[in-house]
C-alpha positions in Angstrom: 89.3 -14.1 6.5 88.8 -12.0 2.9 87.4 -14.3 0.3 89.8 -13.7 -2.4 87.9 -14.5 -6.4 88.9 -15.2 -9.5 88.9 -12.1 -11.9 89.1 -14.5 -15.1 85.6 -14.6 -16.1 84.8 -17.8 -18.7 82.9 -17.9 -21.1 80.5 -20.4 -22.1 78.5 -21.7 -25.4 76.1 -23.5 -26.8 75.6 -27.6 -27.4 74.1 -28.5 -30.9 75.1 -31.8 -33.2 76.8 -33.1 -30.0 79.3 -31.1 -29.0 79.9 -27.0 -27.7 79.3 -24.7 -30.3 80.6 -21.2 -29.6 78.0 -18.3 -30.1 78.1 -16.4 -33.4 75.3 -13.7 -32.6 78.4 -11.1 -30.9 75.3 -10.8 -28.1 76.1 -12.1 -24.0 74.6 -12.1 -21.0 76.4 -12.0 -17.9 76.6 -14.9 -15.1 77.2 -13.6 -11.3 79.0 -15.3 -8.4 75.9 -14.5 -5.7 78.9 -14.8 -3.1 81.4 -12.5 -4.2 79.0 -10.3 -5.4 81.1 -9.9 -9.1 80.6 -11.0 -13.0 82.5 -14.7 -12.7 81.0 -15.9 -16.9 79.5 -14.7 -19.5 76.7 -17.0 -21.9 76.1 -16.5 -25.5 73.1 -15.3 -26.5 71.6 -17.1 -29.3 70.1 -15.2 -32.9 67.2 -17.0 -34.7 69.2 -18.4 -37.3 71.4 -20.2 -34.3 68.4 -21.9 -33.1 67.3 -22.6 -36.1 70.4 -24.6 -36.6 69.9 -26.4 -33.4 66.5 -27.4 -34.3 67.7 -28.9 -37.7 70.4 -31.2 -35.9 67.6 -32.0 -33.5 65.4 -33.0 -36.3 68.4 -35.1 -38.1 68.8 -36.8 -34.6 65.1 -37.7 -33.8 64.6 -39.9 -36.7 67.7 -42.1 -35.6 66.5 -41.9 -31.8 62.9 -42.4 -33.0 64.1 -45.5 -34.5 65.7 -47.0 -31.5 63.0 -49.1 -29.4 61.9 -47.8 -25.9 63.9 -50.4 -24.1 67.1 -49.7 -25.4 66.0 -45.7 -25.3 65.2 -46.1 -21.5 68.8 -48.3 -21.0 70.1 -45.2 -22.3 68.6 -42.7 -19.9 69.7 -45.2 -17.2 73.7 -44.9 -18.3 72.9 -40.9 -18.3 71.5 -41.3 -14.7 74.4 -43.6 -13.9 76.6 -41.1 -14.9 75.2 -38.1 -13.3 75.3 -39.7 -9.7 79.2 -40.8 -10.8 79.6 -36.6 -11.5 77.0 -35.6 -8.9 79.4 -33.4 -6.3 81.2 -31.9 -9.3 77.7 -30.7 -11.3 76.7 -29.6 -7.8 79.2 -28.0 -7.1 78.9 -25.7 -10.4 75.1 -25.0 -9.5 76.0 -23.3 -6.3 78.6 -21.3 -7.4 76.2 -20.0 -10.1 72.9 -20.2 -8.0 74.1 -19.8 -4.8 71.7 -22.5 -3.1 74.4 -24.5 -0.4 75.8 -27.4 -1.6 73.6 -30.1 0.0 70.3 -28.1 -1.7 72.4 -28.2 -4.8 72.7 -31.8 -4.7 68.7 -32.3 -4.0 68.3 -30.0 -7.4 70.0 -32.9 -9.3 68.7 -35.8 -7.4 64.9 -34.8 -7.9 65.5 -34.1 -11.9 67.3 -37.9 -12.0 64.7 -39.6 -10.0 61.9 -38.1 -13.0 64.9 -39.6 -15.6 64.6 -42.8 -13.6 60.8 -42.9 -13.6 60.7 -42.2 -17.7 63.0 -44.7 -18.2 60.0 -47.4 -18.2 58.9 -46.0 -21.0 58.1 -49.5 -22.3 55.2 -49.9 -20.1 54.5 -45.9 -20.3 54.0 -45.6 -24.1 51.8 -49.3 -24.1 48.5 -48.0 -26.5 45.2 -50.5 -26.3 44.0 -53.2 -28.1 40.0 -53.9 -29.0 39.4 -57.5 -30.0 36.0 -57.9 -32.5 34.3 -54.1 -32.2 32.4 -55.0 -35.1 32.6 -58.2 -37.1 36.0 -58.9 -38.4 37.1 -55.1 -37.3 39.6 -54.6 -34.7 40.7 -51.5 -33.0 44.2 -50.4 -31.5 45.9 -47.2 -30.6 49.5 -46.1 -30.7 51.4 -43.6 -28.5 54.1 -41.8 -31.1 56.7 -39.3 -30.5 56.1 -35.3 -31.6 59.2 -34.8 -33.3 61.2 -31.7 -32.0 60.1 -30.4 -28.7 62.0 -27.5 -26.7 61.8 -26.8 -23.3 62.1 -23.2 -21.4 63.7 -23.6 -17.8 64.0 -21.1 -14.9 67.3 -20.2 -12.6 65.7 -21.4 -9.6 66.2 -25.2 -10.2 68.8 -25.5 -13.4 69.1 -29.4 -12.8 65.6 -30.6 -12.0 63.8 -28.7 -14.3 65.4 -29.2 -17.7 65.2 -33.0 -16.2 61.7 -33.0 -15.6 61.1 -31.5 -19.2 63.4 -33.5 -21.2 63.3 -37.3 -19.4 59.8 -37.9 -20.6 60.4 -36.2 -23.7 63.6 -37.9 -24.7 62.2 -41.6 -23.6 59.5 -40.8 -25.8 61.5 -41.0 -28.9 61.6 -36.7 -29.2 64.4 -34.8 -29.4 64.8 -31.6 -27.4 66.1 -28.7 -27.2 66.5 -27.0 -23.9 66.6 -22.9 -23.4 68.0 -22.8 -19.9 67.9 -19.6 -17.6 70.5 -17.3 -18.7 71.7 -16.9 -14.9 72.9 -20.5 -14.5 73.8 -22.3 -17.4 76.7 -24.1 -17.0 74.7 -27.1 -15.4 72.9 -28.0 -18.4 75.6 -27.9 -20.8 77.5 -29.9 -18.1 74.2 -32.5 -18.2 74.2 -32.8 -22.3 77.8 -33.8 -22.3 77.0 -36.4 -20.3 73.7 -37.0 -21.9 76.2 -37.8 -25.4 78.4 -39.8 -23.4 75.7 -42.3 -22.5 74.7 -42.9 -25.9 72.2 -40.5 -26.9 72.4 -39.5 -30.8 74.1 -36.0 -31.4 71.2 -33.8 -31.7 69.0 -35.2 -30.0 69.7 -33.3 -26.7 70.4 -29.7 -27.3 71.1 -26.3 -25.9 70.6 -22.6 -26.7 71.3 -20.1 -24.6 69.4 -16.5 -24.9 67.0 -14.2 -24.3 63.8 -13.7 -26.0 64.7 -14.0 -29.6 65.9 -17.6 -28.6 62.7 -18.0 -27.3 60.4 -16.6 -29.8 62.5 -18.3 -32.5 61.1 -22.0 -31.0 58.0 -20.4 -30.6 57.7 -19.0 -34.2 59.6 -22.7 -35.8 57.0 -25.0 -37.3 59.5 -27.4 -36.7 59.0 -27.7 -32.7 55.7 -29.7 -31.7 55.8 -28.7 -28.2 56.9 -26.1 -25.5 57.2 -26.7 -21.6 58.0 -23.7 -19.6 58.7 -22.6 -16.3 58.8 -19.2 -14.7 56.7 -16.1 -13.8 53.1 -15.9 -14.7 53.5 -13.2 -17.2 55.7 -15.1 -19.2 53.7 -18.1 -19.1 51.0 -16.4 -20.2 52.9 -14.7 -23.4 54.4 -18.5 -24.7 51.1 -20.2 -24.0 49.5 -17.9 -26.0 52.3 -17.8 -28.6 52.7 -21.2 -29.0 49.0 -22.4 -29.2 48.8 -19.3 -32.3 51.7 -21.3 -33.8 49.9 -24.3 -33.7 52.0 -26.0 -30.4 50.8 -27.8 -27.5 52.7 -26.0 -24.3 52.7 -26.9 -20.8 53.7 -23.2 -18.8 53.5 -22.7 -15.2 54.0 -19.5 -13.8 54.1 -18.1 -10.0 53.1 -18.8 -6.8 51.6 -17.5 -3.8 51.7 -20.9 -1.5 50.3 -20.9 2.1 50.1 -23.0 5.0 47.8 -22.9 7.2 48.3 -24.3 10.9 45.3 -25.2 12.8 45.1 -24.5 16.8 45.8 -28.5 17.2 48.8 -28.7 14.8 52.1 -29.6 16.6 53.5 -26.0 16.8 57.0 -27.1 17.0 56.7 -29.2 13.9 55.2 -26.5 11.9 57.6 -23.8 13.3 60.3 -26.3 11.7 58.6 -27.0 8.5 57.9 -23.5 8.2 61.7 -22.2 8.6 63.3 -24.6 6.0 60.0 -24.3 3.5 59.9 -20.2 3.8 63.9 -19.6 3.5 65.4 -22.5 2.2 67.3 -22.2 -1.0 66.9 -17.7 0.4 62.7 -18.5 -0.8 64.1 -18.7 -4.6 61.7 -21.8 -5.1 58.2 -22.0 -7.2 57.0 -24.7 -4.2 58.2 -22.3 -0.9 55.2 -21.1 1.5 55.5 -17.4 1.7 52.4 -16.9 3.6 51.4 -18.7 6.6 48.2 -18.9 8.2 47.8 -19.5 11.8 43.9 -20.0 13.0 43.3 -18.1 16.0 45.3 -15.2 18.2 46.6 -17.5 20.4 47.9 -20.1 17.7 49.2 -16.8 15.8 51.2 -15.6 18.8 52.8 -18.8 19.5 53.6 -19.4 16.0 55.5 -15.6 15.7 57.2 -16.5 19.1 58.4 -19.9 17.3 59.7 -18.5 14.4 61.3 -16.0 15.7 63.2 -18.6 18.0 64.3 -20.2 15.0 65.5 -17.3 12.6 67.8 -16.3 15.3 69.8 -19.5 15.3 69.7 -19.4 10.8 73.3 -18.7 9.3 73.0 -17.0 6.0 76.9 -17.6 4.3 78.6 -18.8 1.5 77.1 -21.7 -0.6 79.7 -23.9 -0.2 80.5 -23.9 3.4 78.6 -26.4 5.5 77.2 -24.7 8.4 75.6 -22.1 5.8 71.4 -22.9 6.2 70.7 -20.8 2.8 73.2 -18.8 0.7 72.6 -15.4 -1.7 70.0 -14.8 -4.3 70.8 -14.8 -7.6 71.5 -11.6 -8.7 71.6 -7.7 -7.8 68.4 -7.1 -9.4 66.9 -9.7 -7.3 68.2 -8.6 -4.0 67.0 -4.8 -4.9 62.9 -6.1 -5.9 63.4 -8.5 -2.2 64.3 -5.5 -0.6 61.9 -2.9 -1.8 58.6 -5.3 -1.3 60.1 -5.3 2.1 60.3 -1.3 2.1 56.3 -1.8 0.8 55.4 -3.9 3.6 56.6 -1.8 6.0 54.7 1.5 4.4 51.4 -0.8 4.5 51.5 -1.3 7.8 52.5 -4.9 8.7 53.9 -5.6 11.2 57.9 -6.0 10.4 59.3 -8.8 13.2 62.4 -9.5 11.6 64.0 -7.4 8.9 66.6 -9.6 6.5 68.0 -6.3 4.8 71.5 -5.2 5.4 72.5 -8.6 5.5 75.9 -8.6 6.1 78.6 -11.8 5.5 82.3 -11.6 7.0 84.8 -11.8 4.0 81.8 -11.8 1.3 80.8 -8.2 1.3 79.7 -7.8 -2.4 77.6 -10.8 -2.0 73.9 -10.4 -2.5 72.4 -11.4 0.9 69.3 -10.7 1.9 68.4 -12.1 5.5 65.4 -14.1 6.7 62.4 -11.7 6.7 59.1 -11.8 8.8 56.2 -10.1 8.8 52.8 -10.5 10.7 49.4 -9.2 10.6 49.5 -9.4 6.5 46.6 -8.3 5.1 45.2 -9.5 1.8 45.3 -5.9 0.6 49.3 -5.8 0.7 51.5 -5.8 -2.2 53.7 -8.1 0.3 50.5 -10.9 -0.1 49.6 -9.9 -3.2 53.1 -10.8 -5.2 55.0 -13.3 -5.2 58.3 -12.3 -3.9 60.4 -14.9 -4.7 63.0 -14.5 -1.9 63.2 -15.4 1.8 60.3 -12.8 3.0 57.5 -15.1 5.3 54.1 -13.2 5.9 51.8 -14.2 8.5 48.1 -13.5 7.6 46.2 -14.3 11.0 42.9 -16.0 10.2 39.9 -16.2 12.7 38.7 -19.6 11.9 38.9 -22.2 9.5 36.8 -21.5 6.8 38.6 -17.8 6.4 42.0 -20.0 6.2 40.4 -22.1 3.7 39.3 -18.8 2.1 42.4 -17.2 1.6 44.1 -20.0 0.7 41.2 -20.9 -2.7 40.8 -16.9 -3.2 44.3 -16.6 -4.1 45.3 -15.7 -7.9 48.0 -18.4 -7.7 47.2 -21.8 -7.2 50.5 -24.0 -6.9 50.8 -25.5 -3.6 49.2 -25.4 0.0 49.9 -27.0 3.2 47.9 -27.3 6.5 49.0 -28.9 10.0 46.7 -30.4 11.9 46.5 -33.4 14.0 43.0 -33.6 13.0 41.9 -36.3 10.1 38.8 -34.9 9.5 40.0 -31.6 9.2 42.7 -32.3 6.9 40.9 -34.5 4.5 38.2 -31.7 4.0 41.0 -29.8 3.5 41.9 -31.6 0.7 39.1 -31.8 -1.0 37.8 -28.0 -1.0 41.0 -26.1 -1.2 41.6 -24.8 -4.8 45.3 -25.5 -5.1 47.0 -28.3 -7.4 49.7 -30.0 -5.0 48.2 -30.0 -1.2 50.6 -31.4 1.9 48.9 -32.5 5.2 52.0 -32.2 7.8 54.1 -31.9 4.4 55.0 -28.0 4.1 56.4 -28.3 0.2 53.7 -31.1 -1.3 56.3 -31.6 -4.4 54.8 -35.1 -5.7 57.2 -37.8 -6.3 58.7 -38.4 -10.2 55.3 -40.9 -10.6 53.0 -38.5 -10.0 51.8 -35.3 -11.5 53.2 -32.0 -10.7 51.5 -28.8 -11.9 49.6 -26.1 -10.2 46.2 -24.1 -11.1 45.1 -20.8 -11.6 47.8 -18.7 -12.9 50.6 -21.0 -11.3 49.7 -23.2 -14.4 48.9 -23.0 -18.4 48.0 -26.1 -20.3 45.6 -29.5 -19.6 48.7 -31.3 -19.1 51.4 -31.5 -16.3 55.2 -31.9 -15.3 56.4 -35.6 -14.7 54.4 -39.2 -13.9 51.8 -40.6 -16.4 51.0 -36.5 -17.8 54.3 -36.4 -19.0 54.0 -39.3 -21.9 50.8 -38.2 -23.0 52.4 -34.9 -23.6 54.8 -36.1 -25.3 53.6 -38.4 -27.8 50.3 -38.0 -30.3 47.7 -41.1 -30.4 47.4 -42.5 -33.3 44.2 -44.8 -33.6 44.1 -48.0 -35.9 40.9 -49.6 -36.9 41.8 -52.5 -39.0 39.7 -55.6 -41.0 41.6 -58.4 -43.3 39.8 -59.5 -45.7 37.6 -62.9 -45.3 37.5 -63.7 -49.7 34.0 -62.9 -49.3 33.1 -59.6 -51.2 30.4 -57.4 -50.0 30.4 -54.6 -52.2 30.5 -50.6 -51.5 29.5 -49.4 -47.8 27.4 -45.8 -47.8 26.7 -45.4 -44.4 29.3 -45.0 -41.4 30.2 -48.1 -39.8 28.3 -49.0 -36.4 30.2 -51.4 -33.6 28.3 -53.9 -33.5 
């Protein structure tokens, strides 16, 4: 059967004061179905002056929010989480279609951003300062945890829901207001998420969002206004708004790219891996900052049993239409992506490696504008390939062979990136020295995407991450908020006269 699409194409706008605002700059971007292979939207791109607006209602908003006690905030944030699950198919449902993840991927987007929501709504017990009894005599000392103000968050197409969530739950539970810049590619999901983040009693203003390009961007970079910038995307572009921001005076969290490996040792249950290996190298087509793109087996033998594995596997994957069930990933995101997938696949050949299973010319019955790209394999990946090198960002899986265990652990630490890691083993003392040497941020022992639960801290090194400071748990709140420090003394009726030296404790 011939899909059969839509030619209306909507159009969308932005959210400012608490309600869509329509773009005035006359300048849009255009928003793909990945499936159909056609231009299904188009966003408004904001000017400066339209984010300047934005950040004025977002200022008018954060003193009333500000004002509103962290219980009551985090109550809040619960009737917004409340409300997601009640639309959860639906906002799904609109992230495939724009994405082109499947549905039940789509639905994981949203449920990992809610879960960081949930965890930020303790904010009570999150934003507690400390309390010094008698530091000196009569003098005590406590500390406060305040809000920044304004802070604005920059979010990627990969993960449209859990992203902005990430940024903005701590940030909004804080007593900040925020303004989002989502991707460009898929934006109706977080104007979809501010509606509903008014409807469960958040202050108009206080959640925003822009859409644009870089003059939206630069525009919260350049406005004294915003505190505080969290970003997600490629390295270079984390780079530029970390160095940006800090010359304007910001603090900014950016994490960039990655490079992630996993490395399977000789006494690692191959069948396990080979499965953890499939979903974590092609799910959501390898559009995901946490996906291993290079794995490492230790030893010929436990390299040719892995290739034999995986190639078992990719025979039986279904690469279709986001919305159909039996589809195990869907398109990527847009023609431009499909052509740089394609041409480091063209590269990898010309370099030599060996090409196992080639995902180009991807072909889906009834979809034949789609952009599909099948899932790729390579072996004996070298170090000196553009196809290690890069990160590809789409479902393209290179097996670098490694002789022994410290070269794993090599390649692995040597790497520019630092995001993830993952090694199999059924051996304890193996993995936990794993652990501890590897130079990676998030490490997974039997776990092939170590993405830490919404209490812990997510954030890579290297150039996978900018900034002291990372995504989600306890990091989160102290980005968010500035300590203030209180040393206090009442006076006694006794006067002592004029001090000229600095105080001591004790």
């Amino acid at each position: 059967m011939v899909h059969e699409s839509s030619a209306t194409v909507y159009e969308l706008a932005h959210y400012v004061g608490g309600q869509r605002v329509d773009g005035t700059s006359g300048r849009f971007g255009d928003i793909y179905d990945p499936c159909a292979g056609r231009v299904q939207g188009r966003v408004p791109f904001a000017s400066a002056e339209e984010v300047h607006n934005a950040v004025s209602a977002a200022e008018k908003g954060q003193a009333e929010w500000a004002a509103i006690n962290p219980q009551r905030r985090g109550r809040i944030l619960l009737k917004f989480v409340d409300l997601v699950n009640e639309h959860l198919d639906e906002i799904a449902t609109l992230l495939s279609r724009e994405h082109g993840k499947t549905l039940a991927d789509a639905r994981s987007d949203v449920q990992r951003g809610i879960e960081v929501v949930e965890f930020a709504a303790g904010a009570p017990h999150l934003l507690k300062g400390e309390f010094s009894d008698s530091v000196g005599t009569g003098l005590d000392v406590h500390s406060l945890r305040q809000p920044l103000g304004v802070v604005a968050g920059i979010s990627p197409f990969n993960f449209p829901a859990m992203i902005p969530l990430w940024q903005c739950g701590p940030a909004l539970a804080a007593g900040n207001a925020f303004v989002l810049k989502p991707s460009e590619r898929d934006p109706s999901v977080p104007l979809r998420l501010a509606e509903l983040f008014t409807e469960a009693g958040v202050p108009d203003g206080v959640f925003s969002v822009v859409n644009g390009d870089k003059e939206a961007v630069d525009a919260l970079l350049e406005d004294p206004r915003v505190k505080a910038i969290g970003f997600v995307g490629s390295t270079p572009i984390a780079q530029y708004i970390y160095a940006t921001a800090a010359a304007h005076g910001k603090r900014a969290q950016c994490f960039g790219g990655a490079k992630n490996h996993m490395v399977i040792m000789p006494d690692a249950d191959l069948d396990m891996a080979a499965d953890a290996l499939i979903g974590a190298a092609y799910g959501s087509a390898g559009e995901r900052c946490m996906a291993i793109s290079v794995a490492v087996p230790v030893g010929e033998e436990t390299g040719d049993r892995l290739i034999a594995a995986l190639q078992d596997r990719i025979k039986g994957l279904t690469v279709g239409p986001s919305l159909e069930k039996g589809s195990d990933f869907g398109p990527v995101v847009t023609p431009a992506a499909k052509e740089r997938i394609e041409g480091y696949i063209a590269a990898g050949v010309e370099e030599g490696a060996t090409l196992v299973t080639d995902g180009r010319g991807a072909k889906v019955e009834g979809y034949d504008g789609g952009f599909w790209v099948g899932p790729t394999l390579f072996d004996r990946v070298t170090p000196e390939m553009s196809i290690y090198q890069h990160e590809i960002f789409g479902p393209v899986l290179s097996v670098v062979r490694a002789e022994d265990y410290e070269e794993a652990l090599r390649l692995c630490s040597e790497n520019p990136y630092g995001n993830g890691v993952a090694i199999f083993t059924r051996d304890g003392d193996s993995a936990r020295d794993f652990a501890s040497r590897v130079e990676v941020g998030m490490v997974g022992v039997n776990v092939p995407i170590p993405v830490p639960i919404a209490y812990y801290t997510f954030g890579g090194w290297k150039a996978s991450g900018f900034g002291d400071l990372n995504q989600h748990g306890p990091d989160a709140f102290r980005f968010y908020t500035k300590t203030k420090t209180v040393t206090s003394r009442w006076p006694s009726g006794i006067r002592q006269g004029a001090h000229f030296v600095m105080p001591e404790g004790s």
